[in-house]
N, C-alpha and C positions, 0 to 999 in steps of 0.2 A: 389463192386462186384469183385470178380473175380476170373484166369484160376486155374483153379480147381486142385488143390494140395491136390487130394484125395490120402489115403496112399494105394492105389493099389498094388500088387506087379510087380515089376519091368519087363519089357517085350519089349525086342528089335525086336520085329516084325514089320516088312514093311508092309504098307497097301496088296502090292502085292508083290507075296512069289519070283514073277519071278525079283524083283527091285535088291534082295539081289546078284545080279549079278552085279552090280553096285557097290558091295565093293571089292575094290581090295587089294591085298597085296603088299604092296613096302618095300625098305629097307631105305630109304631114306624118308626126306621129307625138303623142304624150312625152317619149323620152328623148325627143327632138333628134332622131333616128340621122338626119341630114348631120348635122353636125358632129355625130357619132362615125362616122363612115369619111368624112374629109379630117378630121382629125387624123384617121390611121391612113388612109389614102387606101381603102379596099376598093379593089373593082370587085363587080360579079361575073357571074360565070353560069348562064343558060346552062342548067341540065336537059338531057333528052328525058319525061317522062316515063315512056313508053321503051321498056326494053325486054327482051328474052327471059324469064325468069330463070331458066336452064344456065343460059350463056350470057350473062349479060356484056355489052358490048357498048359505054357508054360513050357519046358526043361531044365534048363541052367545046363552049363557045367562049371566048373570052371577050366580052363587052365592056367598054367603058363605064366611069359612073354617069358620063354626058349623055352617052347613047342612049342609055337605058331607064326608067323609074325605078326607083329601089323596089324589092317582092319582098311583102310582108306576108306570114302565114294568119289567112282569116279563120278565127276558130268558128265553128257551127252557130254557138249560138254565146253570147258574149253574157249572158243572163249567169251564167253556170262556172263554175270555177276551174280554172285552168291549170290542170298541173302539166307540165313536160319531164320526163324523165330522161336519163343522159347515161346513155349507156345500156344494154339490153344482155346483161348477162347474169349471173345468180341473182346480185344485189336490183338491178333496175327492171329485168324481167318477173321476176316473181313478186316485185312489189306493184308494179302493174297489174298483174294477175289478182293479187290481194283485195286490191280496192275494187277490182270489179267485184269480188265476190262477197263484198260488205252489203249489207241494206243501207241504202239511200235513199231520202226525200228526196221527190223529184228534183225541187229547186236547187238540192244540194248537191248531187250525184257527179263528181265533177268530170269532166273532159279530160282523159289522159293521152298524149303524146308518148312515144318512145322512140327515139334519134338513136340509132347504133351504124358505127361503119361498115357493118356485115350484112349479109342480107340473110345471118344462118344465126341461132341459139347455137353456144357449143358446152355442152357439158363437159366439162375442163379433167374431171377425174379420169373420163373414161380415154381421153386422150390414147393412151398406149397401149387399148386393145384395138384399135386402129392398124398399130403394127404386127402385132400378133396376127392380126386376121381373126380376131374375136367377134367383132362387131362392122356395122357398114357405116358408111360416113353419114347417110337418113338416118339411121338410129339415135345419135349421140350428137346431132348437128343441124335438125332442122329447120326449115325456110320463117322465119318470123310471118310472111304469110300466112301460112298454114296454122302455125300457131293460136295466131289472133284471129283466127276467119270466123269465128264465132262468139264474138268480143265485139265490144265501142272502144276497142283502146285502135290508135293511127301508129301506123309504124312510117317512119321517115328511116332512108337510107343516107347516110350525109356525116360527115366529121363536126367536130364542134373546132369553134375558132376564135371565139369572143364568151367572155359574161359582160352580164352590165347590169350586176344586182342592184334594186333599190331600195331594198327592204330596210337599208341602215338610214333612211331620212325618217324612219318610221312606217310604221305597218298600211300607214296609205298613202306613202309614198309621197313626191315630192307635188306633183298636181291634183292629188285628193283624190285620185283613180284606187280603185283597188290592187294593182300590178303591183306585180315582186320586181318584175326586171324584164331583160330581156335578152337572148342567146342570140350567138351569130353563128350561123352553118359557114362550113366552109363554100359548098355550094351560091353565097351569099344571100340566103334565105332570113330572113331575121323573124324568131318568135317570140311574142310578148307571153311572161306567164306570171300568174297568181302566185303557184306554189312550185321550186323546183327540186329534183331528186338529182343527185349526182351519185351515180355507181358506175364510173369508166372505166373499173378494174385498172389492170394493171401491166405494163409490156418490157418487156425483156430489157436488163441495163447490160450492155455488152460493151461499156469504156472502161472496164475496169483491167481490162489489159491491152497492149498493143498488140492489133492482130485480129481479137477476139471478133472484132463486128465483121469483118473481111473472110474470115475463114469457118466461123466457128455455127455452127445451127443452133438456135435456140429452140425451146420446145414447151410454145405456152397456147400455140393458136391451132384451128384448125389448118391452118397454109402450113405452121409448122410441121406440123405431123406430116400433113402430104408431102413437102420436100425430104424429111428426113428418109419416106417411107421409099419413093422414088429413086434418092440415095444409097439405099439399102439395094435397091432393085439393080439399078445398076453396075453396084461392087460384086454382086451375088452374078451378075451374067459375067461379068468381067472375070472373077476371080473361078467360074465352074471349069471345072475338071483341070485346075491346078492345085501345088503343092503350097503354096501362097496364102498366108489366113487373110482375111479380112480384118483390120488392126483398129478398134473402136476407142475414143477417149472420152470417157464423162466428166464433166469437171461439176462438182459439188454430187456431195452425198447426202442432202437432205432428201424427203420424201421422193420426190421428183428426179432425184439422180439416180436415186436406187431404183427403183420402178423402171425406170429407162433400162441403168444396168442390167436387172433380170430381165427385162422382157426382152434388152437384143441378143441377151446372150443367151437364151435359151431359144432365141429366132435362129440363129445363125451356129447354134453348137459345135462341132469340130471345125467349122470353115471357119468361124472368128475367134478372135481374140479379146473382151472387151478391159481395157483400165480406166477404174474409179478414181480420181483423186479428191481430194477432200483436204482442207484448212483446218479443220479441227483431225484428235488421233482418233475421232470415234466416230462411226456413221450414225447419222439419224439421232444427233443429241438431244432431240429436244421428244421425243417420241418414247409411248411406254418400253417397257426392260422389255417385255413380251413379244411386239415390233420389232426391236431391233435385233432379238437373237434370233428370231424366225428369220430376218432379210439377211444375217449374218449365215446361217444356214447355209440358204439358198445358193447364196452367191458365192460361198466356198463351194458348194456342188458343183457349182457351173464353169468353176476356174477361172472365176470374175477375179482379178489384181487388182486389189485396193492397195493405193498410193495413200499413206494417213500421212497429217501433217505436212502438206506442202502449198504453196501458191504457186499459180499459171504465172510465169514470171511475163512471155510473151506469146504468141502463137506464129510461125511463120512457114512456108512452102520450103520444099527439099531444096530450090535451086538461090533459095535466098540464105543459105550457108557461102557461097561462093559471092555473096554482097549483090548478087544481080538486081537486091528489090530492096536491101535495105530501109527503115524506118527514118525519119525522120529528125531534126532536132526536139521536135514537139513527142516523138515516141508513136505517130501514125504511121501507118501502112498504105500505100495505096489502092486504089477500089479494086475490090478482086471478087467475082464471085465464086462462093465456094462451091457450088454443087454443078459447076463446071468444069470438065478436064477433067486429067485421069492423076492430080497432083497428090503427092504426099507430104504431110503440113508434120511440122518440129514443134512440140511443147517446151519450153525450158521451163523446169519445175526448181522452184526457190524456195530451200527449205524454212518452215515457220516454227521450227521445233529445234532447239540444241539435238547435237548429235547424228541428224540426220545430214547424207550427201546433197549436192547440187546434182539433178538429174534432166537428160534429156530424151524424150520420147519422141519416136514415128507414130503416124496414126493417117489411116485412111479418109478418117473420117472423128472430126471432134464434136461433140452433144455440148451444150453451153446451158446449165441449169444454173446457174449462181445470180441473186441479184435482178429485183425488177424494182419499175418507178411508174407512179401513177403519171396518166396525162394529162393535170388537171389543164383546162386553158385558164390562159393569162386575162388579166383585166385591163380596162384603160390606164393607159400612165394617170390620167385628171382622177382616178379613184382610189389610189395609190393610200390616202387612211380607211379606205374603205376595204381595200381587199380582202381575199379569205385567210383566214389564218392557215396559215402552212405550218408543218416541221418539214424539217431536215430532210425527212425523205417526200417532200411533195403532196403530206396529207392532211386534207384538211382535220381542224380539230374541232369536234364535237361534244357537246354536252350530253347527259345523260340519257336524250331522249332521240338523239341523233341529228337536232341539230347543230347546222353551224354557230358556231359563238359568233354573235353580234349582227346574224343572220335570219331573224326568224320565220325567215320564209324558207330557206334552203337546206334540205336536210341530205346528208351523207353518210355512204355507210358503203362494207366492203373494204376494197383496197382504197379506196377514194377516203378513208374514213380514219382519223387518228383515237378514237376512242378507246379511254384507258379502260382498265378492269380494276377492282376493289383495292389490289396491290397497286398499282399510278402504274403497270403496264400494260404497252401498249395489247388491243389482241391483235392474234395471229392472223395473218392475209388469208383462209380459209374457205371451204364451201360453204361448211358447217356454219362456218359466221358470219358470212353471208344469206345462208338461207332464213336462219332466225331474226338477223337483222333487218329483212325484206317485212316479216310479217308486223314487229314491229312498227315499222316508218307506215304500211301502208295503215296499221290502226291508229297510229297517231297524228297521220295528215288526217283521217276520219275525225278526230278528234279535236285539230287544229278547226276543221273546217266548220266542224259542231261548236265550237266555243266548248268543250270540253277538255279537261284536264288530260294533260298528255300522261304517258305511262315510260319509268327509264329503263332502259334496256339492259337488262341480264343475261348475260352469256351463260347455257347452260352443255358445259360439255360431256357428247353423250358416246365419246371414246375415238379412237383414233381407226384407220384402217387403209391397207394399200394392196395393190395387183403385186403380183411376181412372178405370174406368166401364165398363159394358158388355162391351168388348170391348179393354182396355185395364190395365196393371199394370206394377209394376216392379218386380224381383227381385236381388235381391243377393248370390248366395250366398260365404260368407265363406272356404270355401276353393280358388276362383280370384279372385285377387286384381285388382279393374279391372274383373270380369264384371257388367255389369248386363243383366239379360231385361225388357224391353218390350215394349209390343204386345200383340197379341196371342199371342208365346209367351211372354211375361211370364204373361199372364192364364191361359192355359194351362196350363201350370207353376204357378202358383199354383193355381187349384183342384186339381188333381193333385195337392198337396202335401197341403192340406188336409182331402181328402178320404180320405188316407191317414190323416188323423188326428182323425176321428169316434171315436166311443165304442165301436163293438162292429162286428161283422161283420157281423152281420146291417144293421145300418143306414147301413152301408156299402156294401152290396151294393143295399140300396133307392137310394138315394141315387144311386148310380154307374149305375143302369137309369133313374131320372128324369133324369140328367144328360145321361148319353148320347143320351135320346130327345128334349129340350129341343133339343140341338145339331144332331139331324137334321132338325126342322121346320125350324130355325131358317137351316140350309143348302138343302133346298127353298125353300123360302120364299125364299130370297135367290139363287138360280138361277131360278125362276121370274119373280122384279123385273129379271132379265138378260136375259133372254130377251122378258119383254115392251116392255122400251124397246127391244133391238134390231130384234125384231118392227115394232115402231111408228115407228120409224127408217125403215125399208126403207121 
């Protein structure tokens, strides 16, 4: 899972317009800020503070660096320790939340920031009751305003675009100041902080086939959901009162593909058609025996066609059979959006298993769940032995306690977070491990901050569980061993779970009176459809 790296457009609005008083202009700074900015050659770029929280509609200005003094964010009160956090989704939000809810000496209590490119929380599991028509986009997606309205923690709307840790000259840094570093918004905002948190989750890798960026919808953010759900809307007006199914391709059968699978296919029942394909011959490898016979199930109910064993060789439009749009020598496509036109897009599936055919599919419409990559930002080329340590896949790696190694002021966790488990693997990209790793980092910055001993972080997994539509889930919990919940007390039990683990009480308590109320129409409703067939019977 994770903080949602939807491609928004860029927007340096403060939650509140009266905050932007808070950025001052200096000529100077500790980490000789001037010199940091003609190095990379950044201009800025005036945000409007003041915009519509509904509809926001931002202005930017693009200004020189001559025109203008660099905007540094001045914190409140400079006595108090400064943490900024990077990213506002399971991992950066709920550890915010944490540290507010610790006891603090005054002196000690520190100033938290939270920078996310969204102006919304998205609880990432519930994504796909979205399309069901389970849930409303307020429930599962609220305004980080609202959120925080009862909090000391600042929320900044803005992209990250720079680090510029200091923490490797030593814990106080290179001119005896207590500063960690200092981040650069894209906005070109620049904030200095004591201590930083990095949880920017994680966004959709779609190079992995030609084609796939061009055509193919991904489905990690809340934009995502709404384009898919829109798509849907439109095939379904397009295709009423024909003979025509509506033809769905999911690619990847992990959690997220299958959840997708049942949910459009029990959206769209005799009008669609949906095919799963999958790289491996078994869906959901990595999930208990109980999980996977329950989505196995289901998905034969539904007359879901899983494709095992094959790779998306490329993805391409009906008329680029006839070469009219042809690829590339590099193997790209050119820019095409998919959820335009009334096009139907060609699979070529390359088999990864002896035995099986070369196969090609139509599809109205292709789901792209395989494959994501953190975004961490890059550092100076002049810090280049200083950097973060990365893997392979873009994450940073962590010691036991969530810091970064050779970073002791920067702590990551989430998809941002390479941290092994007992066995030297890596853990899973997760909510689950996300949300314990929140509570975590926020007791350990506490303790960083305290001069106390930090504490290392133990993943404890408390079972697996997924949607399969409507009225429908399957539940794992890992300690009774064999137990799996379906049905509907699977589904049950799943929202119950979840709802336990919203962001604040107060939106929990909204949440839990729409939920409640949702399930009583929804029980009239459905004693009244009793009552009239038996009515009409007699």
């Amino acid at each position: 899972m994770a903080l949602a790296a939807s491609a928004l457009t860029p927007l340096n609005r403060i939650s509140n317009a009266n905050r932007w008083s808070q950025v001052s202009s200096r000529a100077s700074h500790s980490f000789n800020v001037s010199l940091l900015f003609e190095k990379r050659g950044i201009g800025f770029r005036n945000g409007i503070a003041a915009a519509a929280a509904s509809s926001p509609s931002p202005v930017i200005e693009d200004i020189s660096q001559k025109e203008i003094p660099q905007r540094i964010y001045t914190w409140p009160d400079n006595k108090k320790p400064r943490v900024c956090i990077l990213g506002g989704g399971f991992g950066g939000l709920y550890t915010a939340l944490r540290l507010e809810s610790l006891i603090w000496a005054d002196d000690k209590k520190p100033q938290v920031l939270l920078v996310d490119q969204s102006e919304r929380f998205v609880f990432k599991p519930m994504l796909y009751e979205l399309l069901s028509g389970e849930v409303d986009a307020w429930e599962i997606a609220p305004r980080f305003s609202e959120l925080l309205a009862n909090t000391g923690i600042q929320f900044f709307q803005d992209r990250v675009k720079m680090l510029h840790p200091a923490d490797h000259l030593g814990m106080n840094g290179s001119t005896g100041s207590c500063s960690g570093g200092t981040v650069v918004l894209e906005s070109g905002l620049l904030i200095e902080y004591d201590w930083l948190v990095l949880a920017l989750g994680s966004e959709a890798k779609l190079d992995t086939a030609p084609g796939a960026a061009e055509f193919a919808f991904p489905f990690s953010t809340l934009e995502d959901a709404c384009k898919v759900d829109n798509k849907l809307k439109e095939l379904e007006r397009r295709k009423f009162g024909k003979d025509t199914l509506i033809r769905v391709a999911v690619v990847g059968c992990g959690y997220s593909g299958v959840e997708l699978a049942a949910t459009v296919s029990e959206r769209l029942q005799d009008r669609g058609l949906v095919k799963a394909i999958n790289v491996n011959t078994i869906i959901l490898p990595t999930a208990p025996p109980g999980n996977r016979e329950t989505a196995l199930k289901v998905l034969s109910s539904r007359k879901v066609q899983l494709l095992l064993g094959y790779l998306v060789r490329c993805i391409r439009k009906e008329s680029d059979l006839e070469g009219s749009a042809m690829p590339t020598e590099a193997g790209v496509f050119p820019k095409t959006l998919a959820e335009h036109g009334s096009e139907k897009y060609i699979l070529e599936l390359q088999p990864a298993e002896r035995g099986l055919q070369r196969q090609i599919l139509e599809a109205d419409l292709v789901l792209w769940t395989v494959g994501s990559k953190p975004p961490l930002p890059q550092l100076e080329p002049c810090d280049r032995p200083h950097e973060l340590p990365l893997n392979g896949r873009g994450q940073a790696e962590t010691d036991e306690t969530l810091r970064v190694k050779g970073h002791p002021r920067i702590f990551a966790l989430g998809d941002s977070s390479a941290l092994r488990d007992m066995n030297g693997r890596i853990l899973p990209a997760t909510a689950q491990v996300a949300f314990q790793q929140a509570d975590f980092t926020g007791w350990n910055l506490w303790a960083a901050i305290n001069d106390r001993p930090l504490l290392p972080f133990r993943f404890q997994n408390l079972g697996e569980m997924m949607t399969l539509g409507r009225n429908d889930a399957a539940l794992s919990p890992s300690f009774i061993e064999g137990l799996t919940l379906e049905g509907p007390v699977g589904h049950a039990a799943r929202k119950i779970a979840y709802l336990l683990r919203l962001p604040t009480d107060e939106h929990r308590l909204k949440v839990g009176i729409s939920w409640l109320t949702k399930s009583a129409v929804d029980s009239v409703a459905s004693l009244q459809s009793t009552l009239s067939k038996v009515l009409s019977g007699s």
